[in-house]
C-alpha positions in Angstrom: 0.0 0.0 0.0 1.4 3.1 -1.3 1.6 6.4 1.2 -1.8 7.8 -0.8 -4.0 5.0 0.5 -3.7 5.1 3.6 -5.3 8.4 4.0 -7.4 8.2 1.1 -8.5 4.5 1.4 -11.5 5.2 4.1 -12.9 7.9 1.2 -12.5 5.7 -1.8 -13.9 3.2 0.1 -17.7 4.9 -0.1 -17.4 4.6 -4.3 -17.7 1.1 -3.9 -21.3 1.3 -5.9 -19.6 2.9 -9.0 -16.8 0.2 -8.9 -16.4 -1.4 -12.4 -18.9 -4.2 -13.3 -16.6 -5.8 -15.0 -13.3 -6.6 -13.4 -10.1 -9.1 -13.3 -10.8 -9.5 -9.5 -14.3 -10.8 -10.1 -13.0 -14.4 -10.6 -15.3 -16.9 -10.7 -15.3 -20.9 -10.0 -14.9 -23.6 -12.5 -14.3 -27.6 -12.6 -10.9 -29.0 -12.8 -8.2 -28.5 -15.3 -9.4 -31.9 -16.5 -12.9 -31.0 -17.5 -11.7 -27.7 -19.8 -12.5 -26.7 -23.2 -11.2 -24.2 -25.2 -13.5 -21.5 -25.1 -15.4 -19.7 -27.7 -13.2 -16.8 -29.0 -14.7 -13.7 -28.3 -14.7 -12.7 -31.9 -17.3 -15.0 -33.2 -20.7 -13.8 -34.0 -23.6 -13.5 -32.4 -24.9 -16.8 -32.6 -22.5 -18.8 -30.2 -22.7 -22.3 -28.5 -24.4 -22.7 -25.2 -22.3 -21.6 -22.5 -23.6 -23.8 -19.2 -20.5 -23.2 -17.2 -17.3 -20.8 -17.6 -14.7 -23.0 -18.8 -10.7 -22.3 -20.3 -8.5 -23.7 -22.1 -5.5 -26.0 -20.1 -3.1 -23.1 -21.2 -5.7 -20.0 -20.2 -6.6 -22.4 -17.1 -3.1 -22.3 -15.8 -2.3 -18.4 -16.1 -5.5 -17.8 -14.8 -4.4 -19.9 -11.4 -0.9 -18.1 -11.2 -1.9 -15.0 -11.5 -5.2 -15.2 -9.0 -2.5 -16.1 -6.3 -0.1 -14.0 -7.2 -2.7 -11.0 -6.7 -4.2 -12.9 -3.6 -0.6 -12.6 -2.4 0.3 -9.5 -3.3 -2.8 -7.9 -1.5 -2.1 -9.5 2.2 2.1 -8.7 1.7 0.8 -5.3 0.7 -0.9 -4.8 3.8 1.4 -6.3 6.3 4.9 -4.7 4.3 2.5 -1.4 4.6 2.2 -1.8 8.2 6.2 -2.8 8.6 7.5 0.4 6.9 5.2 2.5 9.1 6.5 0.9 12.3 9.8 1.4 10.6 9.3 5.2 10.3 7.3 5.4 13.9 10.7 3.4 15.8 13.3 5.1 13.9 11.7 8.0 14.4 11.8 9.3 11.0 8.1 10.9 11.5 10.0 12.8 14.4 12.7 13.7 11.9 9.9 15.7 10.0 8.0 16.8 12.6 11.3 18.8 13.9 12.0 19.8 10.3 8.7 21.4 9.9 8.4 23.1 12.7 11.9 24.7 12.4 10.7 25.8 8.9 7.9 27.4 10.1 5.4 28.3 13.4 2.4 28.6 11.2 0.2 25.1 11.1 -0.5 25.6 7.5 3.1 25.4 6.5 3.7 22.8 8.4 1.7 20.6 6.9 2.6 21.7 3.8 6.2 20.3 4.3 5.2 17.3 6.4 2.5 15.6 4.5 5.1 15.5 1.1 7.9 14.1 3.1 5.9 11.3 4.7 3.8 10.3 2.0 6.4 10.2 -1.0 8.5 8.2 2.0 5.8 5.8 2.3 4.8 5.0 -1.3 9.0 5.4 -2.2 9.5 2.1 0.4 6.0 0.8 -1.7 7.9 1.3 -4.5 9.1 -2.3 -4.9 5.6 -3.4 -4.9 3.7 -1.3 -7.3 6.7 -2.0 -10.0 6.3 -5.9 -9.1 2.2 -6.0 -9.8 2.6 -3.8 -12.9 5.2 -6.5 -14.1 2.8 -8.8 -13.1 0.3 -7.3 -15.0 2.5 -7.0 -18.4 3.7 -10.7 -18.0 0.1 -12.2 -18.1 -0.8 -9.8 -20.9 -3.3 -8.2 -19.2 -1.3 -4.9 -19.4 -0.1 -3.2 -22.7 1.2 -0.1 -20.4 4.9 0.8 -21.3 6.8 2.0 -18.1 7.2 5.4 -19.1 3.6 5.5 -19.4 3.4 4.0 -16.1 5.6 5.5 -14.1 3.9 8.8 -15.2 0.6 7.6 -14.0 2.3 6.8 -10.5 3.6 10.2 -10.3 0.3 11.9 -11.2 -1.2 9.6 -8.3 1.2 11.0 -5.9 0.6 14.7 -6.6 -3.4 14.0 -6.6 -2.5 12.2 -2.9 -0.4 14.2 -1.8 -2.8 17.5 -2.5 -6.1 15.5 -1.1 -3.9 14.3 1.8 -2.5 17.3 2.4 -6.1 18.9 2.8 -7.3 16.4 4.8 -4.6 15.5 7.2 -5.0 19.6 7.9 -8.4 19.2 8.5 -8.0 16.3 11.0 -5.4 17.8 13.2 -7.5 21.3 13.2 -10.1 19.1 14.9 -7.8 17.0 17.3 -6.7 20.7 18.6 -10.4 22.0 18.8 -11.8 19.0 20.6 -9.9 16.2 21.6 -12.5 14.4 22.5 -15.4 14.2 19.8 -12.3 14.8 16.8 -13.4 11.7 15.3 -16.9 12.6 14.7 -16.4 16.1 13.2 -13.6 14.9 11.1 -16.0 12.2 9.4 -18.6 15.2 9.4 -16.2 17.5 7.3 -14.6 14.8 5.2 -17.9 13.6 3.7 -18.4 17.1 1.5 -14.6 16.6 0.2 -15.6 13.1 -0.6 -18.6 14.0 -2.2 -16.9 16.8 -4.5 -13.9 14.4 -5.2 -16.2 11.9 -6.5 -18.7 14.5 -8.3 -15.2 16.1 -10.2 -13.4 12.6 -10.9 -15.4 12.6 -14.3 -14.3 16.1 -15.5 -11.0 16.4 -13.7 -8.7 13.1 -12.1 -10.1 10.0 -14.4 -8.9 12.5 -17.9 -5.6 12.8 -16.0 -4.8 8.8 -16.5 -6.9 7.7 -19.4 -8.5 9.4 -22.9 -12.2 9.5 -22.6 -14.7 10.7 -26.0 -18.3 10.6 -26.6 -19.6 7.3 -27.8 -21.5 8.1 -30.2 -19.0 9.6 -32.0 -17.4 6.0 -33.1 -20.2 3.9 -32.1 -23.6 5.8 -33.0 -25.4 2.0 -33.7 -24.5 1.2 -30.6 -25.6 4.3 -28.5 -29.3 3.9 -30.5 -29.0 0.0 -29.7 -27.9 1.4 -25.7 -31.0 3.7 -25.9 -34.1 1.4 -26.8 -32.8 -0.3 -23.7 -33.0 3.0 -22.1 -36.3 3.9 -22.8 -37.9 0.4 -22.0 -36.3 1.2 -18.6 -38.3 4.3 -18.1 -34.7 6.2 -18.1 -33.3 9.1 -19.2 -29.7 8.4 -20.4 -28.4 11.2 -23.0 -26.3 10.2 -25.4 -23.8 12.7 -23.8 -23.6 10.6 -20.8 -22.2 7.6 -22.6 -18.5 7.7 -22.7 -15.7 5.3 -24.6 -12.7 5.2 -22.9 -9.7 4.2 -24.7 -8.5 1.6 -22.2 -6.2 -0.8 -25.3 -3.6 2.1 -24.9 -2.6 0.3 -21.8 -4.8 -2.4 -21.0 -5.9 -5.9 -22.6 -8.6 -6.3 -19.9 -12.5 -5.3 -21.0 -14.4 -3.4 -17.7 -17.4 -1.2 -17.7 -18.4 1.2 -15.3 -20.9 4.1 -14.0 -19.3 6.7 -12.2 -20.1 10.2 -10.7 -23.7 11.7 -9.4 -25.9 14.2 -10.8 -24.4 16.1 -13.6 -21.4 14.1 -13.6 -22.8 10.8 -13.8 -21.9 9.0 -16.7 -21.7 5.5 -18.0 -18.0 4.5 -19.5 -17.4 1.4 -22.0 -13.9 0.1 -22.5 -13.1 -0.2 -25.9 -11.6 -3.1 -25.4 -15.1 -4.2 -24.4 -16.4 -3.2 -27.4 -13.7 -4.9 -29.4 -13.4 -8.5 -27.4 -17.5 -8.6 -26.6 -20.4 -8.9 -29.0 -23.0 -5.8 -29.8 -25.2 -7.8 -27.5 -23.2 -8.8 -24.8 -22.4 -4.8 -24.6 -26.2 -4.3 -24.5 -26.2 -6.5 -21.4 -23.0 -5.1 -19.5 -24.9 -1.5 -20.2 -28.1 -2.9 -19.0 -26.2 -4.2 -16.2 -24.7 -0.5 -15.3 -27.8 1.1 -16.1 -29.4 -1.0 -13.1 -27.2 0.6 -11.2 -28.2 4.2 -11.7 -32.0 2.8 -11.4 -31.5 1.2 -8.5 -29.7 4.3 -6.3 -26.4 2.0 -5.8 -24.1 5.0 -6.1 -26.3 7.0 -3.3 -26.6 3.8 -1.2 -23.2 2.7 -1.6 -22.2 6.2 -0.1 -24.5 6.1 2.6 -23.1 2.6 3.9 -20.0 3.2 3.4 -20.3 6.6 5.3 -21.8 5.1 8.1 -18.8 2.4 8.3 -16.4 4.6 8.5 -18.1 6.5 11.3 -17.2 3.8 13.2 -14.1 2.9 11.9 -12.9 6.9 12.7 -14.2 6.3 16.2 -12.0 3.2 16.7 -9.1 4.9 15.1 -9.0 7.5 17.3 -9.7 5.0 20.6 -6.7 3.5 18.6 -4.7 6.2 18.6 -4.8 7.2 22.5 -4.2 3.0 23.5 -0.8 3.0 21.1 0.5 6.1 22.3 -0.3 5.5 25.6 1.8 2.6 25.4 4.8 3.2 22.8 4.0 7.5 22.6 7.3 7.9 24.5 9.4 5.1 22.6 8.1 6.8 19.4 9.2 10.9 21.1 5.5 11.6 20.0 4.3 14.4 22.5 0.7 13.5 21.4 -2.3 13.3 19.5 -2.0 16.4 18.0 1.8 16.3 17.1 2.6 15.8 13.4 4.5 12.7 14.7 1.7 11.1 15.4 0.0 10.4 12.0 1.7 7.2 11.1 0.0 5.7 14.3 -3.4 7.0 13.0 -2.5 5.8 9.1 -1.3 2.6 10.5 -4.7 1.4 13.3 -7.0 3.0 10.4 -5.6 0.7 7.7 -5.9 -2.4 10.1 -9.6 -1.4 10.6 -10.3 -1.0 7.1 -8.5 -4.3 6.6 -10.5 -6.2 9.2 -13.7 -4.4 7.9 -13.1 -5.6 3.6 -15.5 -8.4 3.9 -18.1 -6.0 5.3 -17.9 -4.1 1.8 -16.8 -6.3 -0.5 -19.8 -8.6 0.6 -22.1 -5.5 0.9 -21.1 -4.5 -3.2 -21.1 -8.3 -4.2 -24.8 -7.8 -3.3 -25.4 -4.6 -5.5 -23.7 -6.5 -8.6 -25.7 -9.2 -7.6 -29.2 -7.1 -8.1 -27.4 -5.3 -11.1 -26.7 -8.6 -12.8 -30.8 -9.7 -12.4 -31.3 -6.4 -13.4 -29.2 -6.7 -16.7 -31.2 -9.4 -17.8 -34.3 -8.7 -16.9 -34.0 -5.2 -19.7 -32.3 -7.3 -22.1 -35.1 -9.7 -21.8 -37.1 -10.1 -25.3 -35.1 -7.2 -26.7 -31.8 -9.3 -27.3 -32.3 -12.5 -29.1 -31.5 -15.6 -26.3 -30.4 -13.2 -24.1 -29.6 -15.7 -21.2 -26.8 -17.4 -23.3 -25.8 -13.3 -24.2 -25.5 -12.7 -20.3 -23.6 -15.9 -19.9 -21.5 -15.8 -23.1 -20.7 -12.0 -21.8 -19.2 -13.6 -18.3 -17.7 -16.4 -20.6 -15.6 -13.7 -22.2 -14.6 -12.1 -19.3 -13.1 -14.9 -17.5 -10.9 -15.3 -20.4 -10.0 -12.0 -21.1 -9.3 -10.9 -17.6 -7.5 -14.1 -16.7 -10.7 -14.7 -13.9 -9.8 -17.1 -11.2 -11.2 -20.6 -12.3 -11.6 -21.7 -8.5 -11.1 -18.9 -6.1 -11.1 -20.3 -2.3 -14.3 -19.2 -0.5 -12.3 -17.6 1.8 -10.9 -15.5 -1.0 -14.1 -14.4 -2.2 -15.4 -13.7 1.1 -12.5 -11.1 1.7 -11.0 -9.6 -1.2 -14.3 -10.0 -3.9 -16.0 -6.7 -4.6 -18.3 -8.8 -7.2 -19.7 -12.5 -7.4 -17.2 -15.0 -9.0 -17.7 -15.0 -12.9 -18.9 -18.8 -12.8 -21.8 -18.2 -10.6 -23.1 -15.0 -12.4 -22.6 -17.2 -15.7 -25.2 -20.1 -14.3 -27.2 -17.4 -12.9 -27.9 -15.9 -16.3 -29.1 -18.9 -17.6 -31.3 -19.9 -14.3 -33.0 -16.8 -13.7 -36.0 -17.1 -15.8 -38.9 -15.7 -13.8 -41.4 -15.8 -17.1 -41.0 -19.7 -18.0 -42.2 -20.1 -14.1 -45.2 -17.3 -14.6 -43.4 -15.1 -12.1 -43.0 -10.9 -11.9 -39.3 -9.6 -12.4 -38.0 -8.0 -9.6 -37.4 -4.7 -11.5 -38.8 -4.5 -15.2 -42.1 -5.4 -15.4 
């Protein structure tokens, strides 16, 4: 975990309901190597075999396994290296260092944290360094990356001025509290970090996402598929303009298809990969849309923000009962006068990041169940519209196991903790089980 996230994690965490649809993290479960078949390529038209169960190739079967475990691997090293290198800062007391740097610098508490925040995140995500380059090569050796490392290593430094300027508001925000009322800090820092949340996620369309990838109108290159996108619209009583539908050139760096919605109000906007729209069939894109579309319908973003808020109202209390029990006990072995010293924000980064940790399966499980009710809703829009659109849905998961290298038998453990979305193999066999018509039963959400 780079120096960014360990601030900014607890915020990003409350986007969870405009988290990608399609992702390589939503693996999915499948029988043994054995039992494969080569799959149908993605290319092929839209009348395709029946697709009963997500299956790979022997060769597509095996990188699929390695690199699952190497990401399951990397995540829990991330964390626990994470929490080494800020112990390593706290007992050699490099925070001290800064703390004393800043303050000979300048009286003024605004300055200070403009020197202090720099120094100890570009510290932290410097020691992180190792393990960002490691998952990009990762990433590039499974083909799932086209990125070159120029490109990437200008991405990671735009992500550390974008943390280090939202940090740097925020970590002035919380100490400005801590002084004012030691006490009840916790709550009125979640009460004035949920506006900054809010207006980072409402700008992210207009201002961070264009910083990393190119973004056009997709219409402009796909007009028979926007007036395809829109009699699925208007059978869902929406109102989707055409403006709001976005291409993203993702094949500059990526070989991976995803699909997302994103932003509220007049920021919201749905984004296709193009890779998505290269790998996946005109109707398989109807279904992911229909799939994101059923999350603006069915209020995921608001209600994704207003759990996660909650959550981390009670994660900030912790942290701050957190904070107080480790400095009572290590404070002097660490030369941290208190809560309020500069010193002391590697303790609050480091027993915020084990809450978060501990609290993953909380929202991972709570946004599997929003994909869940975005998946039925998916199919029930598609429904008579797209020819067989059950095998469509499926066919659509089919392709994404491949492309995205989709664990072919996560553990349930796995799924339980790290899964944001329901492994690819059971949202296959649901799209060809959920068939409330042939039993003479309503759909949950398009009637």
């Amino acid at each position: 975990m780079n120096g960014r996230y360990w601030i900014l994690a607890a915020f990003l965490t409350m986007f969870l309901a405009g988290a990608p649809v399609l992702s390589a993290t939503a693996a999915s479960s499948s029988p043994s190597p054995g039992q494969q078949q080569p799959a149908p390529a993605p290319a092929q038209l839209e009348t395709t075999p029946k697709t009963g169960q997500y299956t790979l190739s022997h060769d597509r079967y095996e990188k699929a396994v390695a690199y699952s475990r190497s990401q399951y691997t990397l995540y829990f090293v991330s964390f626990f290296y994470g929490l080494f290198m800020l112990l390593l800062v706290l007992r050699f007391g490099l925070a001290v260092h800064f703390r004393n740097l800043t303050e000979r610098f300048s009286d003024r508490r605004l300055l200070q944290a403009a020197l202090f925040v720099p120094l100890l995140f570009l510290t932290l995500d410097v020691l992180d360094l190792p393990l960002s380059v490691y998952r990009h090569s990762l990433a590039l050796r499974y083909e799932l990356s086209v990125q070159t490392w120029g490109s990437w290593l200008w991405d990671w430094s735009k992500g550390e001025m974008l943390g280090i300027l939202f940090g740097f508001l925020l970590v002035l925000i919380l100490f400005a509290v801590i002084r004012r009322s030691p006490r009840r800090c916790w709550l009125y820092f979640w009460m004035a970090a949920l506006p900054i949340a809010l207006a980072a996620f409402f700008i992210s369309p207009w201002v961070i996402d264009p910083l990393f990838n190119k973004f056009e109108p997709l219409d402009a290159r796909h007009p028979e598929l926007v007036t395809a996108i829109e009699k699925v619209v208007h059978r869902a009583g929406m109102d989707i303009p055409r403006e709001k539908m976005f291409l993203m050139q993702a094949s500059l760096k990526s070989n991976a298809i995803n699909a997302y919605v994103t932003g509220f109000g007049a920021s919201k906007r749905v984004v296709v990969w193009d890779t998505t729209i290269q790998k996946a069939t005109p109707n398989e894109t109807l279904f992911i849309f229909g799939h994101e579309m059923g999350h603006y319908v069915l209020n995921h973003v608001r209600n994704g923000f207003l759990f996660a808020a909650a959550m981390l109202l009670g994660a900030f209390y912790l942290a701050f009962r957190g904070l107080h029990w480790a400095l009572d006990r290590w404070g002097i072995l660490w030369k941290i006068r208190g809560e309020d010293d500069w010193a002391a924000l590697p303790v609050m980064l480091g027993v915020l990041s084990v809450i978060l940790f501990f609290a993953s399966p909380v929202f991972n499980g709570f946004s599997r169940m929003q994909e869940a009710h975005a998946d039925i809703y998916g199919l029930e829009v598609t429904h008579g519209m797209v020819p067989d659109s059950a095998e469509v849905a499926a066919h659509a998961f089919q392709v994404l196991g491949e492309v995205d290298l989709s664990d072919p038998n996560p553990p349930d453990f796995i799924t339980f903790w790290l899964y944001s979305h329901p492994p690819v193999a059971d949202r296959l066999v649901f799209a060809h089980t959920y068939d409330p018509w042939a039993k003479g039963q309503s759909p949950q959400y398009v009637k």
